[in-house]
The first five atom37 places (N, CA, C, CB, O) and aatype in JSON, in Angstrom:
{
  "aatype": [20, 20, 20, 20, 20, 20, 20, 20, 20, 20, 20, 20, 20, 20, 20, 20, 20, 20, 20, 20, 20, 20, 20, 20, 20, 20, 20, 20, 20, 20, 20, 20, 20, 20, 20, 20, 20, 20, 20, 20, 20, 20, 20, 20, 20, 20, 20, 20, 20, 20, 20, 20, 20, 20, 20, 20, 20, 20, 20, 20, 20, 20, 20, 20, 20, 20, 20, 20, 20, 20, 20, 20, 20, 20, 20, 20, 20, 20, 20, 20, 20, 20, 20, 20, 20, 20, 20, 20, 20, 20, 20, 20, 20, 20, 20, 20, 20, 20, 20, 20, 20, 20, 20, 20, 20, 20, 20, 20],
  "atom_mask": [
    [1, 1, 1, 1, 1],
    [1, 1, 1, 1, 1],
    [1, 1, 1, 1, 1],
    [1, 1, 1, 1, 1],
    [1, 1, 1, 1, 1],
    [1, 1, 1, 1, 1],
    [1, 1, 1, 1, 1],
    [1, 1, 1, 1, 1],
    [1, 1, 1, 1, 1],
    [1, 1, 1, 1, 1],
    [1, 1, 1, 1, 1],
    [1, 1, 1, 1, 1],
    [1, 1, 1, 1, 1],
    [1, 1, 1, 1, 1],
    [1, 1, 1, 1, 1],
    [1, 1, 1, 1, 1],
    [1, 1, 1, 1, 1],
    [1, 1, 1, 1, 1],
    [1, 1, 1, 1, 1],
    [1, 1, 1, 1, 1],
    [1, 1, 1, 1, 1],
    [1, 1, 1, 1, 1],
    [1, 1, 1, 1, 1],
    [1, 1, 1, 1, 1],
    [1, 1, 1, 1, 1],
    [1, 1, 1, 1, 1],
    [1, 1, 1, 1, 1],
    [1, 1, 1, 1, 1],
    [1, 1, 1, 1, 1],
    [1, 1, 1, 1, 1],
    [1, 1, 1, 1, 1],
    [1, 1, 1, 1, 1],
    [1, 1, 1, 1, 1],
    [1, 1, 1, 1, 1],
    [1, 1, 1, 1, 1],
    [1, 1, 1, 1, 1],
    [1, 1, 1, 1, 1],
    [1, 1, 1, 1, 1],
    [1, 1, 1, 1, 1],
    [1, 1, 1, 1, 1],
    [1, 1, 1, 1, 1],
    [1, 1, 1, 1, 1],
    [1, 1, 1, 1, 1],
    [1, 1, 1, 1, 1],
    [1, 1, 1, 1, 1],
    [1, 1, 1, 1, 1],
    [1, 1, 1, 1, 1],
    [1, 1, 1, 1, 1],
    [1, 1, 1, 1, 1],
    [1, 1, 1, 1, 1],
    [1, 1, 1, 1, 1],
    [1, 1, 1, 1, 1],
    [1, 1, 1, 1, 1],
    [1, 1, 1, 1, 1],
    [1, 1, 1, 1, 1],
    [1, 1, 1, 1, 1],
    [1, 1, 1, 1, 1],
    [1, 1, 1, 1, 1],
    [1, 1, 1, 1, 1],
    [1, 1, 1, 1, 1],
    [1, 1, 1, 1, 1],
    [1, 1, 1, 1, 1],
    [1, 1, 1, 1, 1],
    [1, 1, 1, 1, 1],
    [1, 1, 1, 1, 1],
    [1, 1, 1, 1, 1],
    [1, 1, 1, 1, 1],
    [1, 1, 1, 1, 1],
    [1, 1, 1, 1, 1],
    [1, 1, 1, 1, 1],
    [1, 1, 1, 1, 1],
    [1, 1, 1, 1, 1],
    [1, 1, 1, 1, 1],
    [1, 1, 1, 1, 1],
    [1, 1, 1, 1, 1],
    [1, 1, 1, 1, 1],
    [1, 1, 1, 1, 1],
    [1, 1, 1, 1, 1],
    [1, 1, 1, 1, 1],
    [1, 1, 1, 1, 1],
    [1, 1, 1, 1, 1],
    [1, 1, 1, 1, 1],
    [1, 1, 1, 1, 1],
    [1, 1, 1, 1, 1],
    [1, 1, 1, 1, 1],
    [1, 1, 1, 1, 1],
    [1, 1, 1, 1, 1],
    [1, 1, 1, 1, 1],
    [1, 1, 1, 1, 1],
    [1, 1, 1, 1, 1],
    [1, 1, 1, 1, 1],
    [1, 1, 1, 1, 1],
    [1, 1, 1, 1, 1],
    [1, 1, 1, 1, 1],
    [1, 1, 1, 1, 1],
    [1, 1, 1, 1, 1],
    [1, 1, 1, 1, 1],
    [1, 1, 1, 1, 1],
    [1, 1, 1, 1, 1],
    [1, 1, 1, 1, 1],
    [1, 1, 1, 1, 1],
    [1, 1, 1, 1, 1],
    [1, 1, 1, 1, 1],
    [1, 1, 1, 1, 1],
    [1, 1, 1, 1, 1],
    [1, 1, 1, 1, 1],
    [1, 1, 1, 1, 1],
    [1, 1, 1, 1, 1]
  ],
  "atom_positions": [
    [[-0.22, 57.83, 26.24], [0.83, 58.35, 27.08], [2.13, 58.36, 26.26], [0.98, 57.5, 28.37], [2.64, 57.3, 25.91]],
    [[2.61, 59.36, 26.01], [3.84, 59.5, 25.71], [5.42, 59.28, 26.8], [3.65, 60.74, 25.24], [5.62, 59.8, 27.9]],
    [[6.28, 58.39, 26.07], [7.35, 58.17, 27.11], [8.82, 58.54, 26.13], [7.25, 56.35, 27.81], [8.73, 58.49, 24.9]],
    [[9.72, 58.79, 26.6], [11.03, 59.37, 26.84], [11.62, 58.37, 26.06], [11.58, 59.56, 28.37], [12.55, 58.79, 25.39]],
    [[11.33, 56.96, 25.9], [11.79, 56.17, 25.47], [11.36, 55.17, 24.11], [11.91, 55.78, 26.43], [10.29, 55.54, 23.62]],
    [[11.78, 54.4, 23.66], [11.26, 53.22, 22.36], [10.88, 52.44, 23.26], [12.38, 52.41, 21.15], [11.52, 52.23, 24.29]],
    [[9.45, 51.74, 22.89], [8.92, 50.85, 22.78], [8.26, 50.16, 21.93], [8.58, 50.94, 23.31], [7.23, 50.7, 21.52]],
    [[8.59, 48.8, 21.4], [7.9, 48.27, 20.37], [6.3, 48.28, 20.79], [8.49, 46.83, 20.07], [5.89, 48.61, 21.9]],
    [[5.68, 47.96, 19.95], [4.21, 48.19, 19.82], [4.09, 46.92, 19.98], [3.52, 48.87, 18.54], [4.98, 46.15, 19.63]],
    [[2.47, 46.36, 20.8], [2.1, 45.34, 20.05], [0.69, 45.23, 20.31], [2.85, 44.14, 20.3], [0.18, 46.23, 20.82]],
    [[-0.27, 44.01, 20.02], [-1.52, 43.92, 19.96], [-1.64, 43.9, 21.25], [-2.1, 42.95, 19.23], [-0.72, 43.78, 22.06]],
    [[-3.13, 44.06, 21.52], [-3.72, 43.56, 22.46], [-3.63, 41.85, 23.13], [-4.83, 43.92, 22.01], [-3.34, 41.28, 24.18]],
    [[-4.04, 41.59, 21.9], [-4.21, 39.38, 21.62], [-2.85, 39.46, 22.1], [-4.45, 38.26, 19.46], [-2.71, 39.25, 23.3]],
    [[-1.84, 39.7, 21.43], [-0.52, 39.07, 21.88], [-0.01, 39.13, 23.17], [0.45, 39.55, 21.21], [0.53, 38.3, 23.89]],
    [[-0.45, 40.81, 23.38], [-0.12, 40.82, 25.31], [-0.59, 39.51, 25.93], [-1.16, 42.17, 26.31], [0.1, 38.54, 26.23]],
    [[-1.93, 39.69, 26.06], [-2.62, 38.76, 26.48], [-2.39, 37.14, 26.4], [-3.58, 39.08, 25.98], [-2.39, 36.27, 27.27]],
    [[-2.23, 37.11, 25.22], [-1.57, 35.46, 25.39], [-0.17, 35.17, 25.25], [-2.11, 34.49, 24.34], [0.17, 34.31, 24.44]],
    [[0.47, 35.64, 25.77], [2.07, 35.89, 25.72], [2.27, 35.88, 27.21], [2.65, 37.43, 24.92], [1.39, 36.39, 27.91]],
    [[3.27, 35.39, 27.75], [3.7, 36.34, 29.56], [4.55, 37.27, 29.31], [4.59, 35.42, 30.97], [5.77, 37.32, 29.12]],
    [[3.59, 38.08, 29.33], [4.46, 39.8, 29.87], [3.86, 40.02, 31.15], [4.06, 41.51, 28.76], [2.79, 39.68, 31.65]],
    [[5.06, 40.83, 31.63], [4.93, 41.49, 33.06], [4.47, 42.74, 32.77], [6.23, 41.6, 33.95], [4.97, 43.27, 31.78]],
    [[3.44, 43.49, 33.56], [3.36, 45.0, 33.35], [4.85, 45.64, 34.52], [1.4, 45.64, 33.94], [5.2, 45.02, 35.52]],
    [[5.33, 46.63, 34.17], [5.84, 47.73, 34.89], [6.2, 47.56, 36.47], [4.84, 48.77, 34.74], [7.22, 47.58, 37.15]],
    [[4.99, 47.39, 36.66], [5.28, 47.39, 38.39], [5.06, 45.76, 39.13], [3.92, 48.61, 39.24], [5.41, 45.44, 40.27]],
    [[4.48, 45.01, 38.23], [4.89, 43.57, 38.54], [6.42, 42.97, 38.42], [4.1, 42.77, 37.65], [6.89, 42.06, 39.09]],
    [[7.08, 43.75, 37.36], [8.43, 43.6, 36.69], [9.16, 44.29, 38.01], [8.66, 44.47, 34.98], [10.34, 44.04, 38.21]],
    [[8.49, 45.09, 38.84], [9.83, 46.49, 39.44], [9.45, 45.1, 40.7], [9.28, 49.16, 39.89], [10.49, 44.72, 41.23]],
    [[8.2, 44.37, 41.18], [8.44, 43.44, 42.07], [9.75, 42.46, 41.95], [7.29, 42.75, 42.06], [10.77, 42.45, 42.63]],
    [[9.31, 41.58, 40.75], [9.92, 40.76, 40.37], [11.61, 41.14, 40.46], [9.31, 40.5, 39.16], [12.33, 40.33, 41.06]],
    [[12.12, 42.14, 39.99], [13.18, 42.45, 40.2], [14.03, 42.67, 41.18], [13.17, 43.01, 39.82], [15.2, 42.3, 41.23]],
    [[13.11, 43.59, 42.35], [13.48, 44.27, 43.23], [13.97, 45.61, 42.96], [14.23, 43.63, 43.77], [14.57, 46.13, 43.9]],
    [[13.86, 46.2, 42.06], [13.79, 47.59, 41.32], [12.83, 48.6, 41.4], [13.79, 47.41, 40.12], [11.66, 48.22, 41.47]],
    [[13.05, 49.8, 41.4], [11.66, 50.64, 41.5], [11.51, 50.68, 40.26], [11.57, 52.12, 42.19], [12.31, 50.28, 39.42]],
    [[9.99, 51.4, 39.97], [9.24, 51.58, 38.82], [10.2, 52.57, 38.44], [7.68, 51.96, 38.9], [10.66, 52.32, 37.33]],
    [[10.46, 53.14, 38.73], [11.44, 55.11, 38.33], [12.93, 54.18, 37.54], [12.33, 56.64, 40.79], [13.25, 54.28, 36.36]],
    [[13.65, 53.29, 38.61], [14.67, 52.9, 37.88], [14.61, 52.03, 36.93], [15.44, 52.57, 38.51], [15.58, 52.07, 36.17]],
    [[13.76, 51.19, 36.68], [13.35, 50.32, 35.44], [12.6, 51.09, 34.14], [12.31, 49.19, 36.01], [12.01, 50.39, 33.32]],
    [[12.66, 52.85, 33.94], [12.41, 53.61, 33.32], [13.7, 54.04, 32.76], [11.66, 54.35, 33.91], [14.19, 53.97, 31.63]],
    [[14.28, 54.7, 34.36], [15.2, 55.04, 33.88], [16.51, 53.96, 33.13], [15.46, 55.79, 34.85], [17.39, 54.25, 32.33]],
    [[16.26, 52.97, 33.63], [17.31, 51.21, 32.11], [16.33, 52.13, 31.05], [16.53, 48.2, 32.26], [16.89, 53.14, 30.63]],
    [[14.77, 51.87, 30.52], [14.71, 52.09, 29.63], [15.01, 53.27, 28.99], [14.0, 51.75, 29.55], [14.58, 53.3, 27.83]],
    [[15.49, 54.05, 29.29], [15.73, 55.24, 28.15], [17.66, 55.45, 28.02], [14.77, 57.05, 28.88], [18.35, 56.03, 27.18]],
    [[18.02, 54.62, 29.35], [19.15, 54.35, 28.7], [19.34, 52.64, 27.88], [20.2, 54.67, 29.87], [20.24, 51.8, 27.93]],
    [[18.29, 52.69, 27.31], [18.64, 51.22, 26.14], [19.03, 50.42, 26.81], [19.75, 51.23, 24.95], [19.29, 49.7, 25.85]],
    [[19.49, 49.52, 28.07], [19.78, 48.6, 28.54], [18.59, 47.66, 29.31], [20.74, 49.04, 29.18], [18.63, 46.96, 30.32]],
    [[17.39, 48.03, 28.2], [16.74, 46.56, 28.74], [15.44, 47.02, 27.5], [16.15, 46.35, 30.99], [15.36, 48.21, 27.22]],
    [[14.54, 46.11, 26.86], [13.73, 46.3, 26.32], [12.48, 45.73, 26.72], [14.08, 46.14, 25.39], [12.27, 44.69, 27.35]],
    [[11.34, 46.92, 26.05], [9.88, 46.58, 27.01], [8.99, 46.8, 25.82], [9.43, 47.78, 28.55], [9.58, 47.32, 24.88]],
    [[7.62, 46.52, 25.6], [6.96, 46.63, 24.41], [5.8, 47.47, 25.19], [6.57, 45.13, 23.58], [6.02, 47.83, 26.35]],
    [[4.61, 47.79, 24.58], [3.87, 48.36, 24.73], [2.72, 48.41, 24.3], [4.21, 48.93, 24.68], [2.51, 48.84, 23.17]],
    [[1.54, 47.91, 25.27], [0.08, 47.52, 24.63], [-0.09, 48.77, 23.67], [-1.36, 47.38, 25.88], [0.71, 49.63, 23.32]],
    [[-1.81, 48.49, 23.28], [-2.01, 49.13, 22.64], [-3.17, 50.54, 23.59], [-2.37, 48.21, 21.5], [-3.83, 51.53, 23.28]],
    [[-2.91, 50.0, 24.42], [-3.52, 50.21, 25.64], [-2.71, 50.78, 26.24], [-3.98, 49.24, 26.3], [-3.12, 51.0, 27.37]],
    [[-1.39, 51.27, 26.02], [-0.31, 52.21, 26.83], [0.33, 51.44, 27.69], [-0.89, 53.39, 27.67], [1.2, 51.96, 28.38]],
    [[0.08, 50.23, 27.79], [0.53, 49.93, 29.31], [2.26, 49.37, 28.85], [-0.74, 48.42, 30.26], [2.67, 48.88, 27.8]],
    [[2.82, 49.64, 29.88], [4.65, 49.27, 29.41], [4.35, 47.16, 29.89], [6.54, 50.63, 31.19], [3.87, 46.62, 30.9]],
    [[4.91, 46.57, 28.56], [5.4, 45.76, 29.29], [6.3, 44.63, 28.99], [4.56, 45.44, 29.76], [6.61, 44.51, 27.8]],
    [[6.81, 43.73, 29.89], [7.9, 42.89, 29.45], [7.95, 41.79, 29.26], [8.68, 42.9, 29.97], [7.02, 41.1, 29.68]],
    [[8.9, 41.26, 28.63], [8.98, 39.41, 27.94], [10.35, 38.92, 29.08], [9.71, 39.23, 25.49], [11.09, 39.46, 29.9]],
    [[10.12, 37.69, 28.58], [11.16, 36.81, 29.68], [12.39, 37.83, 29.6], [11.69, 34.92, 29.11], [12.91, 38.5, 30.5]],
    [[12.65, 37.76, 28.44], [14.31, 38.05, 28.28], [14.53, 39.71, 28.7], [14.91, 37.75, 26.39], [15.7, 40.04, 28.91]],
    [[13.68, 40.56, 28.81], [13.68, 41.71, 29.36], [13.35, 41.54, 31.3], [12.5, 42.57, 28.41], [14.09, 42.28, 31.94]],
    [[12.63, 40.91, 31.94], [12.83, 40.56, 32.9], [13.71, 39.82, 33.56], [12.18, 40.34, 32.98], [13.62, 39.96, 34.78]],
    [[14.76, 38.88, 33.12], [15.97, 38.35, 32.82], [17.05, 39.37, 32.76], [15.88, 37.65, 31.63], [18.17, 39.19, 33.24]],
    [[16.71, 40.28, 32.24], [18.02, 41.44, 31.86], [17.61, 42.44, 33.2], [17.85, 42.49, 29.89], [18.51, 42.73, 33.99]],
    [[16.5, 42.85, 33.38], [16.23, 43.22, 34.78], [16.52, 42.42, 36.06], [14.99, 43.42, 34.82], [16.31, 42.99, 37.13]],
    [[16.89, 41.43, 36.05], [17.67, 40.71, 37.1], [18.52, 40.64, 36.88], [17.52, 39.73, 37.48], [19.03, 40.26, 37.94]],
    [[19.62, 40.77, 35.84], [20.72, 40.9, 35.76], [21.35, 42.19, 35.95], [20.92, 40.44, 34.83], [22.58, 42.24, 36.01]],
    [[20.55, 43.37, 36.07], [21.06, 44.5, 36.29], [21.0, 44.57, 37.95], [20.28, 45.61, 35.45], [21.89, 44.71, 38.79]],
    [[19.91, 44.44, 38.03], [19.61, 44.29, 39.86], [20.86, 43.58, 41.05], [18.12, 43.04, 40.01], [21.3, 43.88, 42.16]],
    [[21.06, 42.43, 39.96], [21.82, 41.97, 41.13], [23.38, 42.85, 41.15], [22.02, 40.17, 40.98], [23.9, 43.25, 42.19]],
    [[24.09, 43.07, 39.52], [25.25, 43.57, 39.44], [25.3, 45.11, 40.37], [25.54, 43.65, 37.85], [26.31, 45.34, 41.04]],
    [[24.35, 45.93, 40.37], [24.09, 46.84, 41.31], [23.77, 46.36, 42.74], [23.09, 47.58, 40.83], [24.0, 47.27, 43.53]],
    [[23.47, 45.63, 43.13], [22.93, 45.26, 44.74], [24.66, 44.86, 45.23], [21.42, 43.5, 44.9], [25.57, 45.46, 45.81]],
    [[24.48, 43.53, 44.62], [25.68, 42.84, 44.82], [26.45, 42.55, 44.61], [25.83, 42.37, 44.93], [27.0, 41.68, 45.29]],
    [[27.15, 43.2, 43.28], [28.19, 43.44, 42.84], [28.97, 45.16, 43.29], [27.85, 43.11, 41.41], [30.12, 45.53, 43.52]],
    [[27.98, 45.65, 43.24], [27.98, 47.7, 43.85], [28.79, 47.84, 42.9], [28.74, 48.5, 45.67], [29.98, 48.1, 43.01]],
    [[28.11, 47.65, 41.77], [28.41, 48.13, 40.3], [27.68, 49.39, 40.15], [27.96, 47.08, 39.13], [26.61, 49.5, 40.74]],
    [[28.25, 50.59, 39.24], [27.16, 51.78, 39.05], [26.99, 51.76, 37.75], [27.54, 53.28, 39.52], [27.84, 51.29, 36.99]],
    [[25.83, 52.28, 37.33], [24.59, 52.35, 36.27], [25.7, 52.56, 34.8], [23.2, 54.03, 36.65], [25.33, 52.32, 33.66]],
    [[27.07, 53.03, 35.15], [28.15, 53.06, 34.19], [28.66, 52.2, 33.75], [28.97, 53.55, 34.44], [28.76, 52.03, 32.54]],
    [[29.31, 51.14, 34.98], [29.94, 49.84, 34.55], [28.52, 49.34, 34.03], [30.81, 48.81, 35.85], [28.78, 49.23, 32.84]],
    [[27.2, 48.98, 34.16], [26.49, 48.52, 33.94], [26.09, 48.58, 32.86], [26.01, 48.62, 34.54], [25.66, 47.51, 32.43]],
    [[26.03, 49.54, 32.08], [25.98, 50.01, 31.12], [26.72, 49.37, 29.84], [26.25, 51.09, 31.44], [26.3, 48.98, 28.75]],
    [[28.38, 49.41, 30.59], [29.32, 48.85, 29.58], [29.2, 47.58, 29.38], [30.62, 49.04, 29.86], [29.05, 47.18, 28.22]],
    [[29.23, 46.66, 30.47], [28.6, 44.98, 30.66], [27.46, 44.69, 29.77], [27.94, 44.65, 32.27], [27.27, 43.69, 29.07]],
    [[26.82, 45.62, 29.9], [25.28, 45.17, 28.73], [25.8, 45.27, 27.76], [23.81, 46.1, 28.53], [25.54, 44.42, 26.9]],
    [[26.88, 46.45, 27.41], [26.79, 46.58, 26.13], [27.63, 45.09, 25.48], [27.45, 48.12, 25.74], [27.23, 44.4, 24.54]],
    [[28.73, 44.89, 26.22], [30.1, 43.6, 25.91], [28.77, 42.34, 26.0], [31.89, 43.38, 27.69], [28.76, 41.51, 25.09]],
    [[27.92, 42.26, 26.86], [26.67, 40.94, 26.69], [26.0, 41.03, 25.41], [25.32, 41.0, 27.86], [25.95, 40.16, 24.53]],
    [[25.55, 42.06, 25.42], [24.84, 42.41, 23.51], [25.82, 42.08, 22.27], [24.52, 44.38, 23.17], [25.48, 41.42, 21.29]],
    [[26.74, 42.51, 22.41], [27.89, 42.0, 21.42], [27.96, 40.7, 20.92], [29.11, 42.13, 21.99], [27.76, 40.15, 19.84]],
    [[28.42, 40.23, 22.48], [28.39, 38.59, 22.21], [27.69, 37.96, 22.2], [28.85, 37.88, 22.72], [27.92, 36.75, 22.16]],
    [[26.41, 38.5, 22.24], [25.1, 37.44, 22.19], [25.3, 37.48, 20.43], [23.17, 38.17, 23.03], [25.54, 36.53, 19.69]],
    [[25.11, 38.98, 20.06], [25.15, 39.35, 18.31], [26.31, 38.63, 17.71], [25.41, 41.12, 17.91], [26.32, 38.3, 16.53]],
    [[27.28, 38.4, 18.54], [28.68, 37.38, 17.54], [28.06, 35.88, 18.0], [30.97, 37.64, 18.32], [27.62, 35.3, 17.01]],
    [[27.98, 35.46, 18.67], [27.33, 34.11, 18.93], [25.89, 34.11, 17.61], [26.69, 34.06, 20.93], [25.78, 33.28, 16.7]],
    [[25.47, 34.64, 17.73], [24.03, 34.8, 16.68], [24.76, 34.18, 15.48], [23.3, 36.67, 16.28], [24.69, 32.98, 15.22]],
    [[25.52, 35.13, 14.73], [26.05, 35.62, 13.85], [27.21, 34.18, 13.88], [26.45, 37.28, 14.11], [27.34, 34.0, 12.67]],
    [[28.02, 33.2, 14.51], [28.75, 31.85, 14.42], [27.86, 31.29, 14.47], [29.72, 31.35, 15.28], [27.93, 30.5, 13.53]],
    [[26.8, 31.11, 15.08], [25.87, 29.75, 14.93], [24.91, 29.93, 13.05], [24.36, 29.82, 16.73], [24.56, 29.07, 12.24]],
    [[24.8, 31.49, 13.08], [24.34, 31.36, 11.18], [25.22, 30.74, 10.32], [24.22, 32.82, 10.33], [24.85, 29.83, 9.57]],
    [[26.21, 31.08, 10.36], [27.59, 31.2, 9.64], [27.98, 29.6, 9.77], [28.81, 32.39, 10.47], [28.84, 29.32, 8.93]],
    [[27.56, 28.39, 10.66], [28.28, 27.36, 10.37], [26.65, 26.82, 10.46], [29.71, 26.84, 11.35], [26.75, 25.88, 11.24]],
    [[25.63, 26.89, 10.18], [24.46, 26.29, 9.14], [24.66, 26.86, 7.87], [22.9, 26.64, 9.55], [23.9, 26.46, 6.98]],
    [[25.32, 27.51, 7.66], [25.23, 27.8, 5.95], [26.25, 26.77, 5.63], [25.72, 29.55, 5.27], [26.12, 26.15, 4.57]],
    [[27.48, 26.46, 6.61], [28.38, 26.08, 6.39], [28.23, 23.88, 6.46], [29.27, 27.08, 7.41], [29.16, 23.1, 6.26]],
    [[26.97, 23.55, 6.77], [26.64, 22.51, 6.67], [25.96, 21.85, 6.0], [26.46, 22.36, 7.26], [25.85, 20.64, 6.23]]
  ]
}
């Protein structure tokens, strides 16, 4: 199946012994439809991997980011714009936090 979007690849074994959510366990878990947890992925604000077997699916920290979008839209009545920008200012600072915690082990 071809999709609209990036998905990393991965084994079979790893799905399997890893917790990933497929697609529509994830759109439970969230409270999201399957359509809008497509549509995060092709606008880059959440990442999902992909058996080898086609099937879409997700790791903690992508189901994590799917609850974090869910709620800023439910209950914040944020739109898919501000949301957008928030991920992006969270990605940043996760990447500058990354990037101070390297920077003072070199520095020890």
């Amino acid at each position: 199946m071809t999709y609209h979007y990036e998905l990393t690849c991965i084994s079979e074994s790893v799905a399997s012994e890893s917790s990933f959510c497929e697609l529509a366990e994830a759109a439970d878990l969230c409270g999201l439809h399957p359509e809008m947890i497509e549509e995060l992925l092709r606008g880059h604000l959440v990442r999902a991997y992909q058996s080898q077997g086609g099937t879409i699916l997700f790791d903690h920290a992508g189901i994590s980011r799917l609850r974090q979008i869910s709620h800023l839209r439910e209950h914040e009545q944020m739109s898919l714009r501000v949301i957008r920008y928030i991920v992006g200012l969270l990605d940043s600072l996760d990447s500058r936090e990354a990037e101070l915690r390297e920077l003072r082990e070199r520095l020890r």
